[in-house]
N, C-alpha and C positions, 0 to 999 in steps of 0.2 A: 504494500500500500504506500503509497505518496500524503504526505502531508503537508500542505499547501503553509507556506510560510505567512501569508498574508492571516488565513483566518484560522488555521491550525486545523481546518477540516481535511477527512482521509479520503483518498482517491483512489481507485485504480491502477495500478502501475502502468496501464497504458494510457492514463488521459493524459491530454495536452493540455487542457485548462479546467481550474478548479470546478467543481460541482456547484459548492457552493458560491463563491461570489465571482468567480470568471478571473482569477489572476490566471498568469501564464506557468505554468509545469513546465516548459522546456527550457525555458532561457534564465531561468533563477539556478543560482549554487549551489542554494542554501534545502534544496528538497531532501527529507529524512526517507529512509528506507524505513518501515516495520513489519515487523512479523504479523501474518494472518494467524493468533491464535483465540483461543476459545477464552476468555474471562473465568478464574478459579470463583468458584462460588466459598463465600467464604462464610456460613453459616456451616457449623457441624455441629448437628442437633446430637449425636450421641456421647459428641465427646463433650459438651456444656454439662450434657445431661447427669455424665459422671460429675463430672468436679460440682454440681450441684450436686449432686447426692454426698459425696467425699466434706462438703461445706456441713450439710443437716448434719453428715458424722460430728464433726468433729464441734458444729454448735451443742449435740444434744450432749457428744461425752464428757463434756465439763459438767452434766448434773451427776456423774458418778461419784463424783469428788464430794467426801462428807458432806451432809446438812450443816455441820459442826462451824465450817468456815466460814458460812451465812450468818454463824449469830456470835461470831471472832473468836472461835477456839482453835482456828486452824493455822497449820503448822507456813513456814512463809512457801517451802516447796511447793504446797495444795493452790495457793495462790497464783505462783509464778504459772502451774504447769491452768489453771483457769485462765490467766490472760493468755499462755500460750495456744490453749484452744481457740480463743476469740479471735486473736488476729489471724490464726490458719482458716476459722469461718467467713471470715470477710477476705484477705487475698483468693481463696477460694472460689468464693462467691464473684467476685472482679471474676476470674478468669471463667465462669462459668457463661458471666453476659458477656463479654468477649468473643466469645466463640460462636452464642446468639448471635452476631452482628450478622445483617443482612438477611434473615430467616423470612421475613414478609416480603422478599422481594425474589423470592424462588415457591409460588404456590404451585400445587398446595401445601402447608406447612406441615412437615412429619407428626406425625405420632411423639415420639420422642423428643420433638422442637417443644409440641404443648406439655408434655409432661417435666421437659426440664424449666419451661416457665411457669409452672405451678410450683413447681420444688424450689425455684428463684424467689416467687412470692412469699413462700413459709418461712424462708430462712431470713429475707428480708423482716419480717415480722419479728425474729426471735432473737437477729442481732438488736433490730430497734427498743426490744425488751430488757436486752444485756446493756444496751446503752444505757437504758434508766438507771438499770442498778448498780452501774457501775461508781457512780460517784461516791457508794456508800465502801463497795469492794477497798475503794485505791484508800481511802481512810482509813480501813480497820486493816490494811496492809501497811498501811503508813503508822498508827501504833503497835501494830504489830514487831518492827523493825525498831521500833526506838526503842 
């Protein structure tokens, strides 16, 4: 394909003047060659759908961690290893809509596109819940430490 340096519109590699606005193909320097390829779709609903799922993991296994920590008996390890679930649920979570990107514009949307935007929805829900209570966590982590 030819791309017309005037309006950056692609051509045929046999025109002589552009499709779109009529410049001249033959006598400019400046024409780009490009490859005739097919556009990556870059929605991959199975693999969103995992690191969603890998997100819900790793939100819901910080309630395994004592009841004990929520009312500040808990050791600073039980702490650290709860923020470190949280941040793997939301990097997680980022890379799950990521992978979303561009899913509405390849219909119809899989199966597994709507399933990992439901499982995108719940975890959205459960970080926004962590967020709450967080400001009380970083306190009874912070006497806890002194």
């Amino acid at each position: 394909m030819k791309i017309c340096p005037k309006c950056n519109h692609q051509n045929a590699n046999t025109a002589s003047i552009c499709k779109n606005c009529g410049e001249n193909l033959n006598t400019t320097s400046t024409i780009e060659e490009v490859k005739d390829t097919e556009p990556e779709k870059t929605a991959r609903p199975r693999i969103s759908l995992l690191f969603a799922l890998l997100s819900f993991a790793a939100g819901t296994c910080k309630e395994a961690i004592p009841a004990a920590m929520e009312e500040g008996g808990g050791t600073p390890l039980m702490y650290c290893a709860y923020f470190a679930c949280f941040i793997l649920s939301v990097l997680l979570l980022v890379l799950s809509i990521i992978k979303l990107r561009g899913i509405f514009k390849e219909p119809p949307v899989p199966t597994s596109g709507f399933a990992a935007m439901l499982l995108i929805v719940l975890c959205i829900v459960l970080i926004f819940l962590d967020v709450l209570s967080m400001p009380s966590m970083v306190s009874q982590f912070i006497d806890l430490i002194r």
